[in-house]
N, CA, C and O of each residue as an XYZ file, in Angstrom:
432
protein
N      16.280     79.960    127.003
C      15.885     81.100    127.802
C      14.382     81.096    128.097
O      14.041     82.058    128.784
N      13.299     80.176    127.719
C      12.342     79.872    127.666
C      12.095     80.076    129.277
O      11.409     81.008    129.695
N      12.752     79.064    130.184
C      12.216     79.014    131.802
C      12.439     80.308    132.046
O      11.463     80.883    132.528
N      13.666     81.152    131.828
C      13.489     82.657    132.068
C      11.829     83.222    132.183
O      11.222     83.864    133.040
N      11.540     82.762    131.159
C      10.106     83.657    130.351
C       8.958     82.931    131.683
O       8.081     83.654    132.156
N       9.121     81.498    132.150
C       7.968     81.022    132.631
C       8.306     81.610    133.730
O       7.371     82.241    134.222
N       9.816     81.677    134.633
C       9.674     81.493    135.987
C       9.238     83.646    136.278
O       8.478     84.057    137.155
N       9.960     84.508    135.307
C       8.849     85.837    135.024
C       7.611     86.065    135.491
O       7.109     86.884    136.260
N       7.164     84.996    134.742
C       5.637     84.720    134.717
C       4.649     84.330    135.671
O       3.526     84.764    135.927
N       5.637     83.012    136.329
C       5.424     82.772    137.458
C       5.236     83.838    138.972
O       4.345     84.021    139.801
N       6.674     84.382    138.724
C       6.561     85.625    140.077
C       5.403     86.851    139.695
O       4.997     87.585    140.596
N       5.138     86.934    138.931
C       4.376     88.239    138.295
C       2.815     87.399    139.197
O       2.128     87.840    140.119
N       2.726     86.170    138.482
C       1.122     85.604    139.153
C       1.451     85.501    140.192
O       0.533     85.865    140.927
N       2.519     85.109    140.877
C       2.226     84.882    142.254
C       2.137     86.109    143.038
O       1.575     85.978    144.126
N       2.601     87.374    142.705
C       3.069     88.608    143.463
C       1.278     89.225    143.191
O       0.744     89.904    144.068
N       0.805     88.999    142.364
C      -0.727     89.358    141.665
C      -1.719     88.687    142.908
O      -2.523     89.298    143.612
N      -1.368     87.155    142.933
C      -2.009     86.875    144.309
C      -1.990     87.292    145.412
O      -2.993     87.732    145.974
N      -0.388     87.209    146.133
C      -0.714     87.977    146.923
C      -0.967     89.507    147.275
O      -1.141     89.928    148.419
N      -0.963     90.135    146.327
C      -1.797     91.448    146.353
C      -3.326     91.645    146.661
O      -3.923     92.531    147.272
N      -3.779     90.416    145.971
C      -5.209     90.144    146.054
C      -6.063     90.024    147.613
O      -7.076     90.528    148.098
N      -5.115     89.151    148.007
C      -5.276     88.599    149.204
C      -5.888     89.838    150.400
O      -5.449     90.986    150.337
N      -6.784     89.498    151.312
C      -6.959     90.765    152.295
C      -6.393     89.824    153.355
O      -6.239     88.603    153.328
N      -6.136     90.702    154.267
C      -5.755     90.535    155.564
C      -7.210     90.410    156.372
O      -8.234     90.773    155.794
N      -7.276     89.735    158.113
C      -8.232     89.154    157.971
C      -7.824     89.544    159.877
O      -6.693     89.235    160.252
N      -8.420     89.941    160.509
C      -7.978     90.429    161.671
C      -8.717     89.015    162.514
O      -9.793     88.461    162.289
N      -7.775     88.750    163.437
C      -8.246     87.867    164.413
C      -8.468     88.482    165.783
O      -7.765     89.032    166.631
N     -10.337     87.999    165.570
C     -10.872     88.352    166.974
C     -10.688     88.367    168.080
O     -10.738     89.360    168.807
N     -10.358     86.867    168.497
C      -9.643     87.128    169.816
C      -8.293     87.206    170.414
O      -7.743     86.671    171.376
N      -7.854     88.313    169.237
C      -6.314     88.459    169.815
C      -5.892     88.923    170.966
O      -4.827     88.525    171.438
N      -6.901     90.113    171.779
C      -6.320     90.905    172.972
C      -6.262     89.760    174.101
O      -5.487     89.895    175.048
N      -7.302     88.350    173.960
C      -7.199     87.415    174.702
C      -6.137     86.326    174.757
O      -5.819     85.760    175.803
N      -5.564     86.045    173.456
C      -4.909     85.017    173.392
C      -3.197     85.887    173.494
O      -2.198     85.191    173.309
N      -3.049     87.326    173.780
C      -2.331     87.963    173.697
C      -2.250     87.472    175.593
O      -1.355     86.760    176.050
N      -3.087     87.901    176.195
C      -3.023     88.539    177.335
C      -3.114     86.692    178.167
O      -2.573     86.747    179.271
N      -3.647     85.255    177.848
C      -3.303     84.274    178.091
C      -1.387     84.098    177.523
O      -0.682     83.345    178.195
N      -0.896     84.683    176.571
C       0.683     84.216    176.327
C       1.318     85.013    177.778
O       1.842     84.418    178.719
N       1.169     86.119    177.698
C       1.896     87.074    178.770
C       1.789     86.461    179.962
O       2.720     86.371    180.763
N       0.355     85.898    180.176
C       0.501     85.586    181.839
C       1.079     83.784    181.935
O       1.178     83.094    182.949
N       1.357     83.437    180.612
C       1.997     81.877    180.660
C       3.359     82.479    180.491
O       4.164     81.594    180.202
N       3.796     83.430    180.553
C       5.707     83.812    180.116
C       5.598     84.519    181.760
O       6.642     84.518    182.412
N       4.729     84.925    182.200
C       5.089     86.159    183.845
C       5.245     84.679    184.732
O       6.055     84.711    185.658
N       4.631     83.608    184.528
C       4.747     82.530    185.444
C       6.083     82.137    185.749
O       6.732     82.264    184.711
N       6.956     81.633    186.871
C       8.128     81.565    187.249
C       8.164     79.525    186.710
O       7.135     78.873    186.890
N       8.979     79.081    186.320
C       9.121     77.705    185.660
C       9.042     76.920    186.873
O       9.548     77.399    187.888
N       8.536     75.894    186.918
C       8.599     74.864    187.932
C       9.647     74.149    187.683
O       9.981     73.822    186.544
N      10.540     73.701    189.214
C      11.561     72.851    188.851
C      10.825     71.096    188.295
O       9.605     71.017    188.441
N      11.398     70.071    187.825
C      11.218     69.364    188.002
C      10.962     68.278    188.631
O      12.013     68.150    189.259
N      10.223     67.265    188.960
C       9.833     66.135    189.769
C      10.975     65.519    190.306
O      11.835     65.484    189.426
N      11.466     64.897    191.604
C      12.373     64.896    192.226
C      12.489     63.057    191.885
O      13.379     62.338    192.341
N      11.498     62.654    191.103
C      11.637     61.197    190.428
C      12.230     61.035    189.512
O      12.817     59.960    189.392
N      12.358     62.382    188.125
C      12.925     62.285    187.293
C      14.427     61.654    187.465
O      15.070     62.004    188.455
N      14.940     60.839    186.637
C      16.365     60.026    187.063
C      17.295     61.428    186.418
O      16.643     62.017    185.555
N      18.025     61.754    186.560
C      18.992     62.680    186.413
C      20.342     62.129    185.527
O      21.035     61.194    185.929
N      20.649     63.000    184.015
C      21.497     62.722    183.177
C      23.038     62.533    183.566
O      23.398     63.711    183.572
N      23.827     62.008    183.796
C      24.890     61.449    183.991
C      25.938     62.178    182.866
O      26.161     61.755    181.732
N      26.475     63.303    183.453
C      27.682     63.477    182.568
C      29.140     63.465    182.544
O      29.728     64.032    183.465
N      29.822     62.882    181.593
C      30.828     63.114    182.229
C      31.954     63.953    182.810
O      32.305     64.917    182.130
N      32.688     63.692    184.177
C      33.276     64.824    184.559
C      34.793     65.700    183.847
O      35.371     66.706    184.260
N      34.983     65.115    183.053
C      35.971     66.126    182.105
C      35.661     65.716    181.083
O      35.352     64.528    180.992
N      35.638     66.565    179.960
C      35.801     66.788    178.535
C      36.874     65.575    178.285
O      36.440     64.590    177.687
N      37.994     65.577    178.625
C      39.413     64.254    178.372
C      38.617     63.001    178.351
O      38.875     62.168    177.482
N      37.669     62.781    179.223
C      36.867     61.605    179.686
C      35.291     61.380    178.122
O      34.674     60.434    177.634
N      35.314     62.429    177.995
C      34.205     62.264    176.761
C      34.225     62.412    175.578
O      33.249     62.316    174.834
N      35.998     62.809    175.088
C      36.512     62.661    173.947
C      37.116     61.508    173.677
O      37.242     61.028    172.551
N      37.650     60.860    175.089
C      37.808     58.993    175.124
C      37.029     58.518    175.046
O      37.284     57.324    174.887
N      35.841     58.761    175.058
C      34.704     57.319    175.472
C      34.357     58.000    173.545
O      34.355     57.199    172.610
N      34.177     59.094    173.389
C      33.863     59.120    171.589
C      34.905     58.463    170.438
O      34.747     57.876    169.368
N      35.912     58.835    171.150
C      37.186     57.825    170.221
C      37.234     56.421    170.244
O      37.506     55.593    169.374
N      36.966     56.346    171.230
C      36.742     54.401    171.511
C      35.714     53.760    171.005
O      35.685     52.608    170.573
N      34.747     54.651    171.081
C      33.727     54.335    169.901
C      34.267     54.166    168.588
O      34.325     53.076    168.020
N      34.682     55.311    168.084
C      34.772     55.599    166.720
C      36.023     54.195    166.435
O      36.057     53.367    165.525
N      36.531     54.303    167.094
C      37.870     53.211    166.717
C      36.845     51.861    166.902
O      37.571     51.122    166.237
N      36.219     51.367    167.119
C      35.405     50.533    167.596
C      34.538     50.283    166.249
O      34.909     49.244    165.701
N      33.370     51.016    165.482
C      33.017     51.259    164.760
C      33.805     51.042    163.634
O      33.309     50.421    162.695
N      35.046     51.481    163.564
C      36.332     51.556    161.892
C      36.277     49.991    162.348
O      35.659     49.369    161.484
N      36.529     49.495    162.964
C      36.896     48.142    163.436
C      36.347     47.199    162.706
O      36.853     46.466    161.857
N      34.641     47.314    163.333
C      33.959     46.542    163.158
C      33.915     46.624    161.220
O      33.932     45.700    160.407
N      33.850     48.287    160.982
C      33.364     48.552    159.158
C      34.457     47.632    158.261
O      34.066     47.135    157.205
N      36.288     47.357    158.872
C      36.556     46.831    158.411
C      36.523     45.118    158.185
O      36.617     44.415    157.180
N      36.371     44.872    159.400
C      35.793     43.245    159.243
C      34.556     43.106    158.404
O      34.699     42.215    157.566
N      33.281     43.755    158.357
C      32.937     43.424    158.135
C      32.920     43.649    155.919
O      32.251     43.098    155.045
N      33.813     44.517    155.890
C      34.738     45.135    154.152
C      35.377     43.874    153.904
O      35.155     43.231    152.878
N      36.121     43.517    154.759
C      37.067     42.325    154.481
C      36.404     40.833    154.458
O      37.159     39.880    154.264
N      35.295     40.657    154.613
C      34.039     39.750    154.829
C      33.046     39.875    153.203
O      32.446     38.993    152.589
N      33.158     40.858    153.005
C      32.090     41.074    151.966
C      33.050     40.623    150.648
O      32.742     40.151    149.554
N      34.776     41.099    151.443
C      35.942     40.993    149.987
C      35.802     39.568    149.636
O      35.528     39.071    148.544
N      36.055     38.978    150.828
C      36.152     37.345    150.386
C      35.183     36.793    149.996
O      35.464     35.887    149.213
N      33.516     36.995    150.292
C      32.599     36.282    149.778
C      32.034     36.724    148.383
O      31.041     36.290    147.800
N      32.964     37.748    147.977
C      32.266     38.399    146.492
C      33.788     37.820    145.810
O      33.708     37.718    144.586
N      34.719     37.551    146.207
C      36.065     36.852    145.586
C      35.830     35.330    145.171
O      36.172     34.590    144.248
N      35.021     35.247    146.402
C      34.956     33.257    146.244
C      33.428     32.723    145.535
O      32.931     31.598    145.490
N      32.873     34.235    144.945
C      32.083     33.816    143.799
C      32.108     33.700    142.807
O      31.458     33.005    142.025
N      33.460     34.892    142.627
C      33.882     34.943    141.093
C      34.760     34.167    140.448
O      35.034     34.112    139.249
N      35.437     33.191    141.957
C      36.474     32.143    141.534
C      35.559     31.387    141.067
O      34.378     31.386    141.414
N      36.251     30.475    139.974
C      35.833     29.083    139.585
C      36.503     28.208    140.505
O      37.522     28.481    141.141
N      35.602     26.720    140.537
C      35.678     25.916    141.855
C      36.671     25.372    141.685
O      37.271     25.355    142.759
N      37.519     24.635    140.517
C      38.591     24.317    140.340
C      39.383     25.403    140.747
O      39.735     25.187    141.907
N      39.640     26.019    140.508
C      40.729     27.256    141.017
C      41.036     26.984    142.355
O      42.146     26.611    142.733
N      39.561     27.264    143.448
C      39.608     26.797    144.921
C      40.100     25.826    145.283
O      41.020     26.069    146.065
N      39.902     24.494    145.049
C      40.021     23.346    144.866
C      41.583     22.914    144.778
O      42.015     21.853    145.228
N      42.561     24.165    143.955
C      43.972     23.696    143.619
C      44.810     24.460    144.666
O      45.967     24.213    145.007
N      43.787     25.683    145.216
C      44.525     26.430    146.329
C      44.514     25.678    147.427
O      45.333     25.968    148.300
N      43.609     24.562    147.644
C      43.100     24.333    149.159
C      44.776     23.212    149.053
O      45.680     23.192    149.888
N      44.681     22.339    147.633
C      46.089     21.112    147.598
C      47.452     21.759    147.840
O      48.327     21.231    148.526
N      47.579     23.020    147.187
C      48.783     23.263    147.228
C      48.694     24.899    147.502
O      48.943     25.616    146.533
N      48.329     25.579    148.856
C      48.329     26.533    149.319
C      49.674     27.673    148.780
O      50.762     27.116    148.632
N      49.638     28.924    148.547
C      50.874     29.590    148.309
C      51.777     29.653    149.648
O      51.407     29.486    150.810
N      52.968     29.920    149.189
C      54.299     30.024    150.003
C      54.217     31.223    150.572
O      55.126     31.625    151.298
């Protein structure tokens, strides 16, 4: 129950600090007040007619296929490359004779 006692202790000093603390008024607020307002009253500019424009696709059916084909794509690849890691961590732990008697007389 000890951390009980420190983390107590802890909030008590920290709540002590900030009590301490003064507040501290910033001078040029009516300015940097009155520069935000007239950057929010401004109407947005459209964008540059160079910008290349995002390409989306036209149905949802069309962009849950192109995410599945991925994803099936991806399992694909994770398993080749599972089944890659199986055999080269298998054909370390074989002894070479072992290999050697599979390669003469392969199983049925």
């Amino acid at each position: 129950m000890d951390w009980k006692l420190e983390l107590d202790a802890l909030i008590e000093s920290t709540m002590a600090f900030a009590n301490q603390v003064k507040r501290k008024p910033v001078p040029d607020l009516p300015i940097a007040m009155k520069t935000a307002e007239q950057a929010l009253a401004e109407s947005p500019k459209p964008p540059p007619a160079n910008i290349a424009r995002i390409v989306l696709p036209t149905l949802e059916r069309d962009e849950i296929r192109q995410c599945v084909s991925k994803f099936r794509a991806h399992q694909e690849k994770m398993a080749r490359e599972r089944e890659d890691h199986y055999l080269r961590v298998k054909a370390r732990m074989m002894p070479p004779a072992f290999l050697d008697d599979r390669k003469k007389n392969p199983p049925a």
